[in-house]
C-alpha positions in Angstrom: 98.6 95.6 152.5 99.8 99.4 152.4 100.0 100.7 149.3 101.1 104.0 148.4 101.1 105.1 144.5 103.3 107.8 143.8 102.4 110.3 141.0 103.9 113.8 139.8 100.1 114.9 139.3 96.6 114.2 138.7 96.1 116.0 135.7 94.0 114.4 132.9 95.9 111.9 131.4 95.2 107.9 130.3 98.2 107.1 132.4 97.0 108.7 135.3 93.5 107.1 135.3 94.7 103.7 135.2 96.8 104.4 138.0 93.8 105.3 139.8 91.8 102.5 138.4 94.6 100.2 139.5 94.6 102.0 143.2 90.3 102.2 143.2 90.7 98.2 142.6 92.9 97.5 145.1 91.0 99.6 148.1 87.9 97.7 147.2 89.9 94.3 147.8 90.5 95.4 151.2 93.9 97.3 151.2 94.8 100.6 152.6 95.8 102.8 149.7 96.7 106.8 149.0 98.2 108.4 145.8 101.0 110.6 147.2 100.8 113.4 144.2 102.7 117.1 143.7 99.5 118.0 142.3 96.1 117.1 143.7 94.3 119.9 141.8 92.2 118.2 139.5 88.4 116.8 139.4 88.2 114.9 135.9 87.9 111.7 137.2 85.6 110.3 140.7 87.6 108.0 142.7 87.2 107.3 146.6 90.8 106.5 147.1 92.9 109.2 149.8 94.5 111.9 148.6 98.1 113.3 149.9 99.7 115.7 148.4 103.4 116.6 149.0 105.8 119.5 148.0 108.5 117.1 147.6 109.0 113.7 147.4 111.2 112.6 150.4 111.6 110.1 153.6 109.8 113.2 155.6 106.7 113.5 153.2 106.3 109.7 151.7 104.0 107.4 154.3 105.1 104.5 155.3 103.4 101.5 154.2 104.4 97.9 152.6 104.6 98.4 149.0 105.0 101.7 146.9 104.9 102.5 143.4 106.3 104.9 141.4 104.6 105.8 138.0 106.4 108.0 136.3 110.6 108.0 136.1 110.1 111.9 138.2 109.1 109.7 140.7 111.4 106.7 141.0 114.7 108.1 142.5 113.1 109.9 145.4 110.5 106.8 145.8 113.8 104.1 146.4 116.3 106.7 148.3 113.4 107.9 150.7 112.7 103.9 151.8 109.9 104.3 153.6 108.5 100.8 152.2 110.2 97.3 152.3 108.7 96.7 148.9 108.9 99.3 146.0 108.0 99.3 142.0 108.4 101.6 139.3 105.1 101.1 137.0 106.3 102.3 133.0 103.6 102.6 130.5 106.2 103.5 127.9 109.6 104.1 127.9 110.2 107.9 127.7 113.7 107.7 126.2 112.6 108.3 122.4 109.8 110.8 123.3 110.8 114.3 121.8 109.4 116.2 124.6 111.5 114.4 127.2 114.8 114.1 125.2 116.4 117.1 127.6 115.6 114.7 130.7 117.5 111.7 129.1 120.3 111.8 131.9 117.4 111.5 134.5 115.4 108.8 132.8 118.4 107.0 132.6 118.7 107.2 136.4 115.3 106.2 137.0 115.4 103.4 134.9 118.9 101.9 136.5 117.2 101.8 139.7 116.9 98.3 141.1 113.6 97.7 141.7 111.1 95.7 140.0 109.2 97.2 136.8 105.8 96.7 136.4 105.2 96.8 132.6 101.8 97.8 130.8 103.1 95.7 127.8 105.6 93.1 126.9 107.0 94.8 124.2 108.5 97.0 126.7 110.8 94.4 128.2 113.2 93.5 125.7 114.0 97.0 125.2 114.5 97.7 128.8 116.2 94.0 130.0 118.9 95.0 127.6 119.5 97.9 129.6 118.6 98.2 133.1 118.5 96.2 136.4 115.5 94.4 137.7 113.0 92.1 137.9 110.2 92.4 135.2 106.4 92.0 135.5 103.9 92.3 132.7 100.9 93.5 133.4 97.4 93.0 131.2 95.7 96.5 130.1 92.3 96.9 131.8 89.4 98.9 131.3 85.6 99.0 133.0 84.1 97.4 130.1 80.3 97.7 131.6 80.5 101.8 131.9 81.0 101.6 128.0 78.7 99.6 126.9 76.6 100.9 123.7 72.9 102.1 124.3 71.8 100.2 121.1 73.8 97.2 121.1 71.8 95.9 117.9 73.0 98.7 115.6 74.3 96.8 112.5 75.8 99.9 110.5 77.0 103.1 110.7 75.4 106.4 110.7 74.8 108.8 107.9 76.7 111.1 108.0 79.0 108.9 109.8 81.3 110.4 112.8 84.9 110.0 113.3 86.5 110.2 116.5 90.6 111.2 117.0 91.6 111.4 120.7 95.1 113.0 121.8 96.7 116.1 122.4 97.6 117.1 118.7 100.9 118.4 120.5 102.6 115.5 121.1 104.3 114.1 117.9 104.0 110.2 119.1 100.2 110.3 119.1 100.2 110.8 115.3 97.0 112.7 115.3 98.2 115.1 112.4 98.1 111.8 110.4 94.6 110.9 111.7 92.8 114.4 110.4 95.2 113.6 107.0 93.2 110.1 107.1 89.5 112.5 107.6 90.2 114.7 104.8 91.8 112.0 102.7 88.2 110.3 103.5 86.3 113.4 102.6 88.5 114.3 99.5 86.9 110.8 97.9 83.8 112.3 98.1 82.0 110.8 101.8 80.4 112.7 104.0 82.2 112.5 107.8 82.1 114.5 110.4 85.0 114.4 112.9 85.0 114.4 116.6 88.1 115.5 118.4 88.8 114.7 122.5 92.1 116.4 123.9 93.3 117.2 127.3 94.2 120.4 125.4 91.9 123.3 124.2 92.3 123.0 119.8 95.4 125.1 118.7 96.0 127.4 116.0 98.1 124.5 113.9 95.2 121.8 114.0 92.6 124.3 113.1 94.7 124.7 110.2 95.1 121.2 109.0 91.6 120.2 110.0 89.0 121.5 111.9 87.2 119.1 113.8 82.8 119.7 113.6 82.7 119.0 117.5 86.2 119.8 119.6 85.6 118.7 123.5 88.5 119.7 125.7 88.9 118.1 128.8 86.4 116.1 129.5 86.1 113.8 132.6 86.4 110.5 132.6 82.3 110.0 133.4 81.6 111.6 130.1 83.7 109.7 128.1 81.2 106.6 127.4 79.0 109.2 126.1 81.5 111.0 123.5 82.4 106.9 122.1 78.8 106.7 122.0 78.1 109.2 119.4 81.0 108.0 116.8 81.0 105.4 114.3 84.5 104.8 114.0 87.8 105.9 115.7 90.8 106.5 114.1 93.9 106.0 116.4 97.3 106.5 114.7 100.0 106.2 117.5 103.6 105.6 116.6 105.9 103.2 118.7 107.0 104.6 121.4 103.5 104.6 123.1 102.7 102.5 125.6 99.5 100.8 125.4 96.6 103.7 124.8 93.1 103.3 126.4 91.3 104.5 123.6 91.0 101.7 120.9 89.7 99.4 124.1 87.2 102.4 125.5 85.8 102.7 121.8 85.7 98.6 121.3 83.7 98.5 124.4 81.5 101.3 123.5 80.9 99.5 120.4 83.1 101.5 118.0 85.0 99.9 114.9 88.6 100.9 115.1 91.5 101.6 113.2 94.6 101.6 114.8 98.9 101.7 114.0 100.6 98.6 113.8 102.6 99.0 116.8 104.2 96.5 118.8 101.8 97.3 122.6 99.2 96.7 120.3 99.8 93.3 119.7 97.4 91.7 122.5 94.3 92.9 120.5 93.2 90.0 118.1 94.0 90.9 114.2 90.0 90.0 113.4 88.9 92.6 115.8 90.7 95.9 114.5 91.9 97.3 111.3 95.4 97.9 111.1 98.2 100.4 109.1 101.6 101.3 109.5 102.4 104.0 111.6 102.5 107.3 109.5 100.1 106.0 107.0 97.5 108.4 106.3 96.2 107.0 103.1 96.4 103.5 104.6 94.3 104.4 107.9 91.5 106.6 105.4 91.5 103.1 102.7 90.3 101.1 106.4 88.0 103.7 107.2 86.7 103.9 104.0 86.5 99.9 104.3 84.6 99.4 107.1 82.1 102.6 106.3 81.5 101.2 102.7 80.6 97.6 104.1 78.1 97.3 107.0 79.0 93.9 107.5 82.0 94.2 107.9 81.9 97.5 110.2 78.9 95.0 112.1 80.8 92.0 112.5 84.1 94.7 113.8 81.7 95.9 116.0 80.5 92.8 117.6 83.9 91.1 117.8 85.3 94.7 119.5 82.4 94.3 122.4 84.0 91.0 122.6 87.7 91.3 123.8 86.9 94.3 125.4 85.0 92.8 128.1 88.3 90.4 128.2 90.5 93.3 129.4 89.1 93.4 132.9 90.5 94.6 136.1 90.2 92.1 138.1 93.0 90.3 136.3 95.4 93.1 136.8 94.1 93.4 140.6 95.0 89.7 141.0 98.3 89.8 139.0 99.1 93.0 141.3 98.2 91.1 144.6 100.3 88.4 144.0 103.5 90.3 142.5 103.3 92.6 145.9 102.6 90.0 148.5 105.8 87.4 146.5 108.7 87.4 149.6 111.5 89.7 148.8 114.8 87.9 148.8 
């Protein structure tokens, strides 16, 4: 098949990167793919899929092909008027309605959304809250990650460091990612008197207003997606505090692969993940997520048998599920 992915941009970003996974996956099965982007600009992350980028997305600038997809709401009007493919998706990784920095683009959103096209959702929870809304067909769609590339260097490591390290990743900028309640978790944890050191990953260089709640001992901005394994590698637990309106985040399943404990929100895309193999708070619980941190560095075999259980599932979110679930949803005969 032709597949063309449409995207606004490039830029570093976990919904980006499974895009890209999703399109890598699909051209080593065989197919012809391109990301048609605004913004081709960016090197974070090795892929061998082509490249076109576009001022505008329209009929005069869109490729033909059999299938498209558009994966961000930006992207789904112009993708269905332009109808340059017989077949055309709009992929949501989370609804952007409740997000505060895209409450000015409700009327557009809402446009996107009422499209009628298929939706290709990155979690269930996602379609009950759409269905009630908006027109189309929905598909589910299993998280995926290359579980091998994180695999820990000393898979028989049965406790955590001393001084252990803490890992928070997100911008600290955007309020759904909670990570002002993650440092509030770190210094909670330091405040009953154990030594941690906290590791922070952005897309973002650190800001004035983070520094000030919490400095992290090691701050790496923008790194690509090759050195990732490597910053999982050096933590002993990760802290991951988003509230619901996210989608399903890469990070608790890159650090479960790597071998990393985690504690995570109890948040409906979270769901899929096995209540033995994570800790779990409610969203905006800073003293709840530092009390499961503070378990699971107090008991080595209980941050062991987290560990082991994480490798697990992890290698059970694989891509070649999704690529097969995407292969048969784009070659099903429209009506």
């Amino acid at each position: 098949m032709r597949i063309a992915y449409v995207l606004e941009s490039l830029e570093l970003s976990g919904g980006v990167k499974v895009v890209v996974e999703h399109a890598e996956g699909l051209k080593a099965r065989g197919h012809d793919v391109v990301l048609v982007t605004r913004d081709g600009r960016h090197d974070w992350l090795d892929f061998s899929v082509r490249v076109h980028e576009v001022p505008a997305f329209d009929p005069s600038t869109l490729p033909e092909a059999d299938v498209h997809v558009a994966t961000w709401f930006p992207t789904v009007e112009p993708t269905v008027r332009a109808r340059r493919a017989p077949k055309i998706f709009h992929f949501c990784q989370g609804y952007e309605a409740p997000h505060p920095h895209t409450l000015h683009r409700l009327r557009e959103i809402d446009e996107a959304y009422r499209q009628p096209v298929p939706k290709l959702l990155v979690s269930a929870h996602l379609e009950p809250i759409l269905a009630l809304r908006y027109p189309g067909t929905y598909h589910v769609l299993p998280q995926a990650i290359p579980a091998a590339d994180f695999a820990p260097p000393d898979p028989q490591r049965d406790a955590p460091r001393r001084p252990a390290t803490v890992g928070v990743v997100g911008p600290f900028e955007a309020p759904l990612k909670g990570i002002a309640i993650a440092l509030r978790a770190v210094a909670k944890l330091r405040d009953g008197g154990r030594d941690v050191r906290l590791h922070r990953a952005s897309a973002l260089p650190q800001g004035g207003a983070e520094r000030a709640l919490l400095a992290a001992d090691e701050y790496s901005h923008a790194l690509s997606s090759a050195a990732m394994p490597a910053w999982y590698h050096g933590l002993d637990l990760l802290l991951h505090p988003s509230f619901d309106a996210e989608g399903f985040p890469l990070p608790p399943l890159e650090a479960m692969a790597a071998g990393v404990p985690v504690v995570l929100t109890d948040i409906p895309s979270f769901a899929p993940l096995p209540q033995d193999c994570v800790s779990r708070v409610p969203a905006g619980d800073a003293s709840g997520m530092a009390r499961e941190a503070a378990l699971l560095l107090d008991e080595p075999w209980l941050w062991a048998t987290r560990r082991a259980k994480g490798i697990e599932v992890a290698r059970g979110f694989s891509l070649d599920r999704v690529l097969d679930r995407l292969e048969e949803i784009f070659g099903q005969k429209t009506s």
